[in-house]
Residue frames as a rotation matrix with the C-alpha (Angstrom) as fourth column:
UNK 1
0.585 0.811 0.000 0.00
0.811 -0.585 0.000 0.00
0.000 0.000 -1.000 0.00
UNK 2
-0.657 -0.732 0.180 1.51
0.737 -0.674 -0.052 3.39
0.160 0.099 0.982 -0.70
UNK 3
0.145 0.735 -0.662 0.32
0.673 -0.564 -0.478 7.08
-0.725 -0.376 -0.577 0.48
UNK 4
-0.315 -0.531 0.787 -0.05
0.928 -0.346 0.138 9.57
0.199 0.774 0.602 -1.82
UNK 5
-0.342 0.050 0.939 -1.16
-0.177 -0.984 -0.012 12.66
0.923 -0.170 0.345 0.19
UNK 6
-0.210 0.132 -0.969 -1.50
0.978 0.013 -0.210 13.55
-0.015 -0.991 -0.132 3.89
UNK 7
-0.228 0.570 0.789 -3.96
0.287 -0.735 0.614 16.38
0.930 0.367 0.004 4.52
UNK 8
-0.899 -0.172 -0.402 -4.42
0.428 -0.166 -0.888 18.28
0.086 -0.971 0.223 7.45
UNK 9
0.213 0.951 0.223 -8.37
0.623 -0.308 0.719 18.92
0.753 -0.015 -0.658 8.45
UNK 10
-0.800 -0.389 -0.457 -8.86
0.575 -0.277 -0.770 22.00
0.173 -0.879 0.445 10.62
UNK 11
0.130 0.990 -0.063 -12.17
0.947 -0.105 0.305 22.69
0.295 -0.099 -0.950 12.39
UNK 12
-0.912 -0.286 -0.295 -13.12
0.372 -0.880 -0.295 25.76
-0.175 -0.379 0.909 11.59
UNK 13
0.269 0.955 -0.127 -15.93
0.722 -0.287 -0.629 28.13
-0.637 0.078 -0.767 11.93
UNK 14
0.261 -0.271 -0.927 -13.76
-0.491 -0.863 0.115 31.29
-0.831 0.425 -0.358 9.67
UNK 15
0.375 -0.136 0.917 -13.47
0.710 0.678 -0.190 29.05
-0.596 0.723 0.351 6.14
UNK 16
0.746 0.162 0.646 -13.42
0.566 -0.666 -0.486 32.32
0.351 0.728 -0.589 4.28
UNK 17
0.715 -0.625 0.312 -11.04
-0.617 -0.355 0.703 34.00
-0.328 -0.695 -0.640 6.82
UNK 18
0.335 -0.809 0.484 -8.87
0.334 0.582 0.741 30.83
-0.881 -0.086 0.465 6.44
UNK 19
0.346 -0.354 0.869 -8.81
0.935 0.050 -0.352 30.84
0.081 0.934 0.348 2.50
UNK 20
0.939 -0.092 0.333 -8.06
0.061 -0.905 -0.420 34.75
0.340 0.415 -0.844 2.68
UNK 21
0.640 -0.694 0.329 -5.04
-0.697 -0.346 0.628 33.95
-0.322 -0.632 -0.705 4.90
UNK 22
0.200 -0.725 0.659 -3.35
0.045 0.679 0.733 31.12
-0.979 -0.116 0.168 3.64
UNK 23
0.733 0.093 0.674 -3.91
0.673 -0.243 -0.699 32.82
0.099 0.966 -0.240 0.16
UNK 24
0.751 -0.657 -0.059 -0.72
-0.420 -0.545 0.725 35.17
-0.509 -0.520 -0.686 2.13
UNK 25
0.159 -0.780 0.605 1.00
-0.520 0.455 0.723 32.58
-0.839 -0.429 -0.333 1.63
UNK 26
-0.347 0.117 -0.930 0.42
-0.876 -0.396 0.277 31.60
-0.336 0.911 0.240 -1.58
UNK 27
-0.698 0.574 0.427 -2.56
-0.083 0.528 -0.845 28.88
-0.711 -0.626 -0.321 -0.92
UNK 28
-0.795 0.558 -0.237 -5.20
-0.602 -0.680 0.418 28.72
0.072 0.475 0.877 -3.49
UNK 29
-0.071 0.803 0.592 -8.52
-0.570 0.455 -0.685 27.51
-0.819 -0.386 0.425 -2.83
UNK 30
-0.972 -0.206 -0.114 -8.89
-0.234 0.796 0.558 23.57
-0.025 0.569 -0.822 -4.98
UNK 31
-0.488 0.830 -0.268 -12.01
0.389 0.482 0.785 22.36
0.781 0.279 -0.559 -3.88
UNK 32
-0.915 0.392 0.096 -15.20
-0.179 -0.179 -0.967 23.44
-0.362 -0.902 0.234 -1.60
UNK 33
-0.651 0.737 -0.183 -17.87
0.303 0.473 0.827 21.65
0.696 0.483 -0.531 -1.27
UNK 34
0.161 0.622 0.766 -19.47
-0.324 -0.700 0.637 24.32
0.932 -0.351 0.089 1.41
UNK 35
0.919 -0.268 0.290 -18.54
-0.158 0.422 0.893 21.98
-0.362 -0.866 0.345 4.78
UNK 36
0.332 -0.913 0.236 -15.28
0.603 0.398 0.692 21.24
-0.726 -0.087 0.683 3.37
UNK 37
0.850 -0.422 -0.315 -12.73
-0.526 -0.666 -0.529 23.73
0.013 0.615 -0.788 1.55
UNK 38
0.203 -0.948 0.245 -8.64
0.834 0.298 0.465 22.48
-0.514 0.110 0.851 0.56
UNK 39
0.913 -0.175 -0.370 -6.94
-0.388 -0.656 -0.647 24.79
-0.130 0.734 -0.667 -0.54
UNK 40
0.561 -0.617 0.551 -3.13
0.819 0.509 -0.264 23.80
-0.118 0.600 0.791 -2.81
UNK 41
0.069 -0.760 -0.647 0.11
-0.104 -0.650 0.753 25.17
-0.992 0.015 -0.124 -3.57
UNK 42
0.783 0.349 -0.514 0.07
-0.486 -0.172 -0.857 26.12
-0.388 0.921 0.035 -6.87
UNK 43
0.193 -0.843 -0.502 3.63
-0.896 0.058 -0.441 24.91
0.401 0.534 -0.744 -7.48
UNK 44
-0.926 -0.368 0.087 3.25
-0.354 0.760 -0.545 21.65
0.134 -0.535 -0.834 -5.01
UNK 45
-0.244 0.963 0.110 -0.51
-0.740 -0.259 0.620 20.39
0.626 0.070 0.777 -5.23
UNK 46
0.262 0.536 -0.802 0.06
0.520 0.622 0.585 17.91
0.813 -0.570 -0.116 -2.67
UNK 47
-0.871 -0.445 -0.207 1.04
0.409 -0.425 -0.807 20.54
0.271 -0.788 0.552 -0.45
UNK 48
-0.085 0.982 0.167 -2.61
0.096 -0.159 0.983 20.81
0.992 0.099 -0.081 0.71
UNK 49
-0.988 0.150 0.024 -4.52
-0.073 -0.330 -0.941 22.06
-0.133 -0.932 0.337 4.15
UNK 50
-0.383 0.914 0.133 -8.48
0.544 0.106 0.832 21.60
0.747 0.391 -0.538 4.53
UNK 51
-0.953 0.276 0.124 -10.90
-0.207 -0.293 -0.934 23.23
-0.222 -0.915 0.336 6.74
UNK 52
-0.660 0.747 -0.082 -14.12
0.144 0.233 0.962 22.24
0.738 0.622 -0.262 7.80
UNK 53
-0.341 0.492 0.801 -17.09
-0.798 -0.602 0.030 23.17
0.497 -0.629 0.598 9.77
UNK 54
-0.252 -0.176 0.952 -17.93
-0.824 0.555 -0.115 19.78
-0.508 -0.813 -0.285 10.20
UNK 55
-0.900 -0.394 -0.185 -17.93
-0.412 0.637 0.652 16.56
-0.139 0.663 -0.736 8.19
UNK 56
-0.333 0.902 -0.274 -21.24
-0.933 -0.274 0.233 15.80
0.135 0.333 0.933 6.10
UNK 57
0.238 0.369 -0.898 -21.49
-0.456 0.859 0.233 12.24
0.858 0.354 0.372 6.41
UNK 58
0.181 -0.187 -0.966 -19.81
0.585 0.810 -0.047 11.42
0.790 -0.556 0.256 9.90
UNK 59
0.617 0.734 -0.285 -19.94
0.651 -0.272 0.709 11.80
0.443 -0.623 -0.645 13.24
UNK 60
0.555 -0.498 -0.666 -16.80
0.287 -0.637 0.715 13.70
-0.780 -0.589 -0.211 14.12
UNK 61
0.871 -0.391 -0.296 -14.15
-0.490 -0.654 -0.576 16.16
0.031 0.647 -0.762 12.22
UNK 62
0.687 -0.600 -0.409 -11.49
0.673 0.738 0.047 13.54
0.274 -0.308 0.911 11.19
UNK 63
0.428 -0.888 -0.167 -7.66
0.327 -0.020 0.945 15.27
-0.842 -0.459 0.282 12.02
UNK 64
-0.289 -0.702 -0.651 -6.42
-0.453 -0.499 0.739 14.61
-0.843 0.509 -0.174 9.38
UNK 65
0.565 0.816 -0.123 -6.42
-0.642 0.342 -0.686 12.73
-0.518 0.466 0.717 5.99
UNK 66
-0.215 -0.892 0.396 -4.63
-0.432 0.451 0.781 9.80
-0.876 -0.003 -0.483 4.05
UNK 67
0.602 0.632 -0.489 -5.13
-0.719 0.162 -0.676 9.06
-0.348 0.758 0.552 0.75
UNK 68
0.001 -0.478 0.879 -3.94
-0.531 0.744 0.405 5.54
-0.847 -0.467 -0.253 -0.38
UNK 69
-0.566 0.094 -0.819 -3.63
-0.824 -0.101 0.557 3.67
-0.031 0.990 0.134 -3.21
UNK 70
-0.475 0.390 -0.789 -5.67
0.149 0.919 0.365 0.66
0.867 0.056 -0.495 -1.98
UNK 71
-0.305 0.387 0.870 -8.15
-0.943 -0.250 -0.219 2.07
0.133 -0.887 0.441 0.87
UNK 72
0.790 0.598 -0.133 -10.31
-0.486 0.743 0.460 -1.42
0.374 -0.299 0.878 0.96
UNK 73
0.350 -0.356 -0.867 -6.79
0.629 0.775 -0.064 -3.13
0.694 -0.523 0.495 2.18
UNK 74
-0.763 -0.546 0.347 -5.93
-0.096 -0.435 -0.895 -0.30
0.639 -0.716 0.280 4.61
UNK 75
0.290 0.858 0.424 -9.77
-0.836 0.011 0.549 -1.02
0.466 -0.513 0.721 6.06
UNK 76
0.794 0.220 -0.566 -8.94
-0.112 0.969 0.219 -4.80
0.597 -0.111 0.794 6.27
UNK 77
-0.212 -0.961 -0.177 -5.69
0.548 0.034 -0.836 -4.12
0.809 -0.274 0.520 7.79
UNK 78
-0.744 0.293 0.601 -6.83
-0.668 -0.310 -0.676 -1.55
-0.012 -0.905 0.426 10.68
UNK 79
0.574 0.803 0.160 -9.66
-0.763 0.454 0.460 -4.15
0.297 -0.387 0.873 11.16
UNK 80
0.440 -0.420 -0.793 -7.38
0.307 0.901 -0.307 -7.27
0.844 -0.109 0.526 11.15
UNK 81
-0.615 -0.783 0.094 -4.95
0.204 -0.273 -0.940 -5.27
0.762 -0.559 0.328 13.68
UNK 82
-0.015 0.550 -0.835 -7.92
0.982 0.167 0.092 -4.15
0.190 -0.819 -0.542 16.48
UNK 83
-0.738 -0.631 0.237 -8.01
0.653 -0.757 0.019 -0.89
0.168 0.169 0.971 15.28
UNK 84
-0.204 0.950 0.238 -11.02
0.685 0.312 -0.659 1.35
-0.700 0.028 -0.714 15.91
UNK 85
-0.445 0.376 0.813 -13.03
0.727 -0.377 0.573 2.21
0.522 0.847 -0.105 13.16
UNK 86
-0.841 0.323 -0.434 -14.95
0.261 -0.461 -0.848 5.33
-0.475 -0.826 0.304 13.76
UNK 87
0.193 0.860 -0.473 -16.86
-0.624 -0.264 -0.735 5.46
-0.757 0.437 0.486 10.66
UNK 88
0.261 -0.203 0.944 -17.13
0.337 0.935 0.108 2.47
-0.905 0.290 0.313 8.65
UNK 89
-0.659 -0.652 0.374 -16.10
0.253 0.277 0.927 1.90
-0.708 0.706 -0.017 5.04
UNK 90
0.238 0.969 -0.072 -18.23
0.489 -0.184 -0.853 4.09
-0.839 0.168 -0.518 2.71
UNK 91
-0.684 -0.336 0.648 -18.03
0.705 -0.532 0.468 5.60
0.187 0.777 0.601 -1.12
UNK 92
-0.458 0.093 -0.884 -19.01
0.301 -0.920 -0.252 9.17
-0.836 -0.382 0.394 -0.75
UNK 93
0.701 0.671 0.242 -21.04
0.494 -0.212 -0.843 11.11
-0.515 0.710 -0.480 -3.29
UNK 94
0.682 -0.611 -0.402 -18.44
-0.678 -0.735 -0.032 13.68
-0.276 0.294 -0.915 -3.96
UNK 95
0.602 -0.440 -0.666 -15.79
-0.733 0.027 -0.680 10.58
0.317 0.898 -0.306 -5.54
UNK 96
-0.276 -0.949 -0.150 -14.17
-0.673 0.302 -0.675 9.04
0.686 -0.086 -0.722 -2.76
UNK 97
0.853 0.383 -0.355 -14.23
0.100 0.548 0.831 5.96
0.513 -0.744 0.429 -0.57
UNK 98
-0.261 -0.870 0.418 -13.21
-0.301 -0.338 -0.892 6.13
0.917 -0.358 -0.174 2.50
UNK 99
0.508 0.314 -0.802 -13.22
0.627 0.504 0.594 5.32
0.591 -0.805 0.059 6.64
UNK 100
0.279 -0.250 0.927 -12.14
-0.793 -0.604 0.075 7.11
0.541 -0.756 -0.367 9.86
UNK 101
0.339 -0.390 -0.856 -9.76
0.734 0.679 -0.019 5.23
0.589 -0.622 0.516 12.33
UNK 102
0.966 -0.231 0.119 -8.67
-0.230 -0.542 0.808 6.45
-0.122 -0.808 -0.577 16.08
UNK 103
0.235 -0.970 0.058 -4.64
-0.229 -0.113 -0.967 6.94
0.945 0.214 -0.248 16.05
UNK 104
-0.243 -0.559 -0.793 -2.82
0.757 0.402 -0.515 6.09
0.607 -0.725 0.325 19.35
UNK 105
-0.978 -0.197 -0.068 -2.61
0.208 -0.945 -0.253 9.31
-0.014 -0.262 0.965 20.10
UNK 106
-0.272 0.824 -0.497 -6.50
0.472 -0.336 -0.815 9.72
-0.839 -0.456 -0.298 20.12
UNK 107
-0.507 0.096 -0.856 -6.53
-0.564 -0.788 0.247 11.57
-0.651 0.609 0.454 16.73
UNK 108
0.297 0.892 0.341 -8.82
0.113 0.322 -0.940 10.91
-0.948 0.317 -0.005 13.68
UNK 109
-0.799 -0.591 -0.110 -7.53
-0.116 -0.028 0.993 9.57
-0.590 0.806 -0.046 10.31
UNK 110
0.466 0.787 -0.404 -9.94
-0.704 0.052 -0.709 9.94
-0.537 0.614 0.578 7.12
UNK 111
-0.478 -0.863 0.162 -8.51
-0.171 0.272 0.947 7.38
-0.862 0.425 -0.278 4.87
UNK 112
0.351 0.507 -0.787 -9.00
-0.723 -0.387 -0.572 7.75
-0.595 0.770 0.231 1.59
UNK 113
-0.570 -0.472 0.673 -9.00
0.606 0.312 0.732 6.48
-0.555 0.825 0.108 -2.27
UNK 114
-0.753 0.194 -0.629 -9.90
-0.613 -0.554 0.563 8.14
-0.239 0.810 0.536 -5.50
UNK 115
0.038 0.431 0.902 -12.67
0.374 0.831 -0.413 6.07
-0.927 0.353 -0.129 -7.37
């Protein structure tokens, strides 16, 4: 299994604020789907940041995010291992399947795939 992008999620209530500041920096806003914005370095597009008021399909705002090239064996793998799941295995309207797992550390991982 290989990652191909690691996204910070940060709950926010200033989305518009955020994009206007990390656009300082030279941020630009990729996707928003109204609960969820990303914004990209134009010269590095996996240099990515999200923010979200709160997450349309599950119950909590994951952390962060992991996009994979095989999400159904990272599922079977944090199941096989006694990981918990916090939001099962689900394809999304908006393109991706994905789950939520608890990190050691107490944090929320979205893991992702493309479909």
């Amino acid at each position: 299994m290989a990652v191909r992008r690691v996204v910070p999620n940060v709950q926010s209530v200033a989305v518009r604020e955020s994009r206007d500041f990390y656009g300082l920096l030279g941020f630009e806003e990729v996707m928003n789907h109204g609960w969820i914005m990303t914004l990209a370095s134009p010269t590095d597009p996996a240099a990515q940041v999200s923010f979200m008021a709160e997450d349309k399909t599950a119950p909590v705002t994951p952390d962060m995010s992991v996009e994979v090239d095989d999400v159904d064996a990272a599922y079977a793998l944090m199941r096989e291992r006694g990981a918990e799941i916090v939001h099962p295995l689900q394809d999304e309207e908006w393109g991706v399947r994905r789950f939520f797992v608890r990190d050691p550390n107490g944090r929320v991982v979205n893991v992702l795939g493309h479909r």
